[in-house]
N, C-alpha and C positions, 0 to 999 in steps of 0.2 A: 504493500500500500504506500502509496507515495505521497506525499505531503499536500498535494494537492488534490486529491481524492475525496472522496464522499463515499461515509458508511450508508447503511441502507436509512438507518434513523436518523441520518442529518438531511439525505434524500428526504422521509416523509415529513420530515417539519420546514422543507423550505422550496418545496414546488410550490406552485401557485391554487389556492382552492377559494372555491364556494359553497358555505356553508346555507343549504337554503332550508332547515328544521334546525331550529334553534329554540328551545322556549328560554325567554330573558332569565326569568326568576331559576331556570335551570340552571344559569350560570352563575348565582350565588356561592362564592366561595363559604367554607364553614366560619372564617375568622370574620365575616361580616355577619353571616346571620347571628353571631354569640354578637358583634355590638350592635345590631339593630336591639336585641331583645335589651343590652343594656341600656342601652338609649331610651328606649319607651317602657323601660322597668316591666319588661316581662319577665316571668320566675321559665328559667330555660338553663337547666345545667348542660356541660360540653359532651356531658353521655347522652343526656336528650337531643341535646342536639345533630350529634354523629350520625345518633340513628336513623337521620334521614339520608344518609350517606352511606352509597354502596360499599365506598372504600373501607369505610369501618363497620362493616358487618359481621365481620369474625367479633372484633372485640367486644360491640355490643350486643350481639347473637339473634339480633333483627334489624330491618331495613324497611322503614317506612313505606316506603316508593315516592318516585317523583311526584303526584299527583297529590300525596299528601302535604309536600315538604312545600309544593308550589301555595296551596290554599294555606299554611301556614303563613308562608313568607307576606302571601298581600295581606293577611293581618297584622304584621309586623311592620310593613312600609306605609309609614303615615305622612310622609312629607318628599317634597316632587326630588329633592335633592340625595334622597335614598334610590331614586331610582336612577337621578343620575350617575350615582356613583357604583351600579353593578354595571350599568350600559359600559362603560368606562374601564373595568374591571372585565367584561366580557372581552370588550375589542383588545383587551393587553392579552389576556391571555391567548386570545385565537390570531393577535400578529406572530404571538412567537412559537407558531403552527404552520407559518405562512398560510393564513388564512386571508385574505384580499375584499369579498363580500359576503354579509351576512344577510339573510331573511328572517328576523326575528319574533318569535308569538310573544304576545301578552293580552291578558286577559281583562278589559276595561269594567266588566258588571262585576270584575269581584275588588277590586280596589276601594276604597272609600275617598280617593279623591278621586277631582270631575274629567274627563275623557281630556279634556283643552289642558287643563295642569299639568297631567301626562304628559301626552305628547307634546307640550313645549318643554318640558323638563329634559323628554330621552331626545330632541330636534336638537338644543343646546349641546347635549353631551354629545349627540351624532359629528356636530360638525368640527369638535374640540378632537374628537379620537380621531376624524380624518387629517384632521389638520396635522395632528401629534404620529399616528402610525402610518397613514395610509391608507386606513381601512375603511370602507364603504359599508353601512349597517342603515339597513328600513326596516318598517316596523309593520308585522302584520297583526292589526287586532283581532283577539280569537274568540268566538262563542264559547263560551262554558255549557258543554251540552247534558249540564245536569242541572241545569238553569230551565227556566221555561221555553221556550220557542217565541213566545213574545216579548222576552227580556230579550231575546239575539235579535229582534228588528229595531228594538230599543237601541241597540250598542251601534249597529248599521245607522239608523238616525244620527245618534253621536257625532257619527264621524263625519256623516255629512255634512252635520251642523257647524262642524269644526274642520273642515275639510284641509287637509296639509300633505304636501307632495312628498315626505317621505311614508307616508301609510298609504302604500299600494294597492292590498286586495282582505277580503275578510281568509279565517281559517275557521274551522272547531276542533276542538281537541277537549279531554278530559275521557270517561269513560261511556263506553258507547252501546254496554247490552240493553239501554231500555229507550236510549234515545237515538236512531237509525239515523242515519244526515238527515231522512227527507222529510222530519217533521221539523225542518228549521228551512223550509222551503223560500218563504217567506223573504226572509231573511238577504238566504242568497238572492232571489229573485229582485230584491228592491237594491243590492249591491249591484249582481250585474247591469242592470239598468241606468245604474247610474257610473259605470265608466268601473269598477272597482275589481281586481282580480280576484281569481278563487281557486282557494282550495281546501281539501279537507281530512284528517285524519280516519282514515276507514279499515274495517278490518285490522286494528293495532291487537284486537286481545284475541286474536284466533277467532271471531266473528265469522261470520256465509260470506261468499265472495261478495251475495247480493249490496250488499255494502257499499262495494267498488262500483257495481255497475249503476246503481241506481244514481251513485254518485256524479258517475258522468254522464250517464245516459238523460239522466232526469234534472238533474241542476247544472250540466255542463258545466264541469269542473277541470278548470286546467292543469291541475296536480292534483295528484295522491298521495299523501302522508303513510306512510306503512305499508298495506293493500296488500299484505302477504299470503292471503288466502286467493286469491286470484288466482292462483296454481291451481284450487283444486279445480278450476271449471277450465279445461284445456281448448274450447272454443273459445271462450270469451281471452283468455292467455295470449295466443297468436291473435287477435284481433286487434287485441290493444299492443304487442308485438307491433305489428305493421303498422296504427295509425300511429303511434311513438306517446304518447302519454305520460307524462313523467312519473316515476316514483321515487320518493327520497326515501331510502331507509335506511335502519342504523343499524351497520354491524357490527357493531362492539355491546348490543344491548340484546335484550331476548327479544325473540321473535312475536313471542305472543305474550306479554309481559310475565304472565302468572310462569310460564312455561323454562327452566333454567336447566335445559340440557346438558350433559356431561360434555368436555372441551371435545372430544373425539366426535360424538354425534353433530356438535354444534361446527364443526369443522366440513363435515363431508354431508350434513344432512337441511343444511340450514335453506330455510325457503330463498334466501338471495341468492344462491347458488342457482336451483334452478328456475327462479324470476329469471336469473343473467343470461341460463345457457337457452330459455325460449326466445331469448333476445327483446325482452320487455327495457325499454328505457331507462335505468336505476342510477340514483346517485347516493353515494354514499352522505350519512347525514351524521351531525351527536345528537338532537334531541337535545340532553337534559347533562352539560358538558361535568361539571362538577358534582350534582347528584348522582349521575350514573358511574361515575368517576371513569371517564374518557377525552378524550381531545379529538379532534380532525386529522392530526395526524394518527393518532391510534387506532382511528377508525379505517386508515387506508392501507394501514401497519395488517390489521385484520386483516381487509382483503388479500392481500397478500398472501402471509408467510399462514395466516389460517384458514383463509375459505381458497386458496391458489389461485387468484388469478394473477398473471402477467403483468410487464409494467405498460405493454397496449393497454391493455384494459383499462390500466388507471390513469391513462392517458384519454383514452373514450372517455371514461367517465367524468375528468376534471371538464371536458370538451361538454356532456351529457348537461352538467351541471350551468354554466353558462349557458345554452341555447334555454334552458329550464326557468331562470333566472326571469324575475320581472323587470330588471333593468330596462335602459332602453338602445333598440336597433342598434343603434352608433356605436354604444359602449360594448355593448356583447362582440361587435365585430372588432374593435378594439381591442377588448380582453384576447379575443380566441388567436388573434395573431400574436399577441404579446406573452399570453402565457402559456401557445404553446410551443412558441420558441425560448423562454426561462423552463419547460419541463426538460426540453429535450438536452438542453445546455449542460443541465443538472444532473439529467440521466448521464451523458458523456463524461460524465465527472468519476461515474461512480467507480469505486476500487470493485466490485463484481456486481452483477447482475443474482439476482436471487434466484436458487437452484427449488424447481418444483419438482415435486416425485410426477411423471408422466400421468398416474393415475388418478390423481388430485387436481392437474392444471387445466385454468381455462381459460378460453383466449375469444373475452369478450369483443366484439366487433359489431361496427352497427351501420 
């Protein structure tokens, strides 16, 4: 190895990505949620706390989930300068990922302060972290879909009300057995009409494929958050195959949340595998970067060296990822010559190429 060279891990934290599944509050580090709670004199010891963290689930011998730690977290942030300062803390941590642009959720009906406080607070910090890293980060607000269906035409209002160029398109996210996308119809219907992108979490917990389809089929939806059961219906698979439909999902997390496979099955059985090989659209995502306890580059580290794919692949995919992006025309054509000539630059760097067992490799292509 010559001094000029590049290991594989200095490869995945300094090629070019976009991370477009991001929940904000996901990216709260532990040493801020212990001073948020001291700040507003919440009673929260650092075991309590952990336990909303994957990384320390050995020691505390349970793990919340994301989904707890996030409805946590917006009762803990009472003031717009709290949210500045994960925004801020997010884009540090994902520049030294090389991470480039983020899509990020947050959830406006569950906060207690008003949608415009928000989003001027995280506009503020957006253009301080550009200016300081580099980093491009919008803001997708998200349905809470254990909310009503009338409160998500509410939060759509919001934003109308308050309309600001970095809040792109609506999402939903949270859990989804009793509320299907399409009783939040509404919702999307009065977003798309009024100019705003869509997408939405489906089929994240091992749910019917119908999920997925309804999602596009019926709300016309420009992404899919998860959608990993889409495998089991192999006509609808190659259909959205060929029309290209993106999906973001995370390989560094479980597939069906409840669902925590042993490393070997998770390695050669995992649905991204074959999402990848029917040739469905995928981009690698964190989700929930410090809850899950993952980075971007660890999630590409994954594909890699545990689900095998190639460095095409993750070349396609950084490629996958941008075309996916709601950025605009200009930029995206921008980005894809710029950053896929810093991949390739990077890749020629490297002291070896990553050795896949034949039987494990795959050589995404789209």
């Amino acid at each position: 190895m010559t001094t000029d060279s590049l290991s594989l891990d200095q490869f995945f934290h300094s090629f070019p990505k976009a991370d477009l599944h991001y929940h904000l509050l996901g990216g709260v580090r532990l040493s801020t949620m212990l001073d948020f709670a001291s700040k507003y004199g919440v009673e929260l010891s650092e075991r309590d706390a952990k336990s909303y963290y994957r990384a320390h689930q050995r020691e505390t011998g349970i793990v919340k989930g994301g989904i707890e730690a996030l409805t946590f977290l917006y009762q803990i942030m009472k003031e717009p300068e709290d949210y500045a300062r994960v925004l801020f803390e997010v884009a540090e941590d994902a520049h030294a990922c090389g991470v480039r642009y983020i899509e990020t959720f947050w959830n406006p009906n569950d906060t207690e302060l008003s949608y415009a406080t928000v989003t001027d607070a995280l506009a503020e910090a957006i253009d301080k972290t550009q200016q300081q890293f580099g980093i491009v980060i919008r803001l997708i607000p998200s349905i809470n879909r254990e909310k009503s269906p009338e409160e998500a035409v509410e939060m759509v209002n919001m934003m109308l009300d308050y309309s600001h160029p970095y809040a792109l398109g609506i999402g939903i996210d949270y859990k989804e057995h009793n509320a299907p996308v399409e009783h939040f119809w509404k919702a999307y219907k009065l977003a798309q009409k009024n100019g705003l992108r869509l997408t939405a979490h489906c089929s994240e917990f091992g749910l019917h494929w119908r999920n997925v389809e309804t999602g596009i089929e019926l709300l016309q939806l420009e992404r899919i958050d998860h959608g990993y059961t889409i495998i089991d219906n192999l006509e609808l698979t190659n259909h959205y195959a060929k029309t290209g439909i993106p999906f973001t999902v995370i390989p560094s997390n479980t597939y069906y949340f409840t669902q925590w496979p042993d490393h070997q099955d998770w390695c050669l059985n995992h649905p991204i595998r074959t999402m990848a090989k029917a040739g469905l659209n995928i981009i690698p995502c964190t989700d929930d970067w410090h809850i899950h306890n993952t980075t971007s580059a660890n999630c590409y580290r994954v594909m890699v060296e545990d689900f095998g794919f190639d460095l095409d692949s993750l070349r396609q995919m950084m490629v996958n990822s941008i075309q996916a992006s709601w950025a605009d025309d200009d930029t995206k054509q921008q980005w894809l010559k710029q950053w896929c000539h810093e991949f390739d630059s990077l890749r020629s760097q490297l002291a070896a190429e990553p050795t896949i067992p034949a039987d494990k490799l795959i050589q995404y292509r789209r």
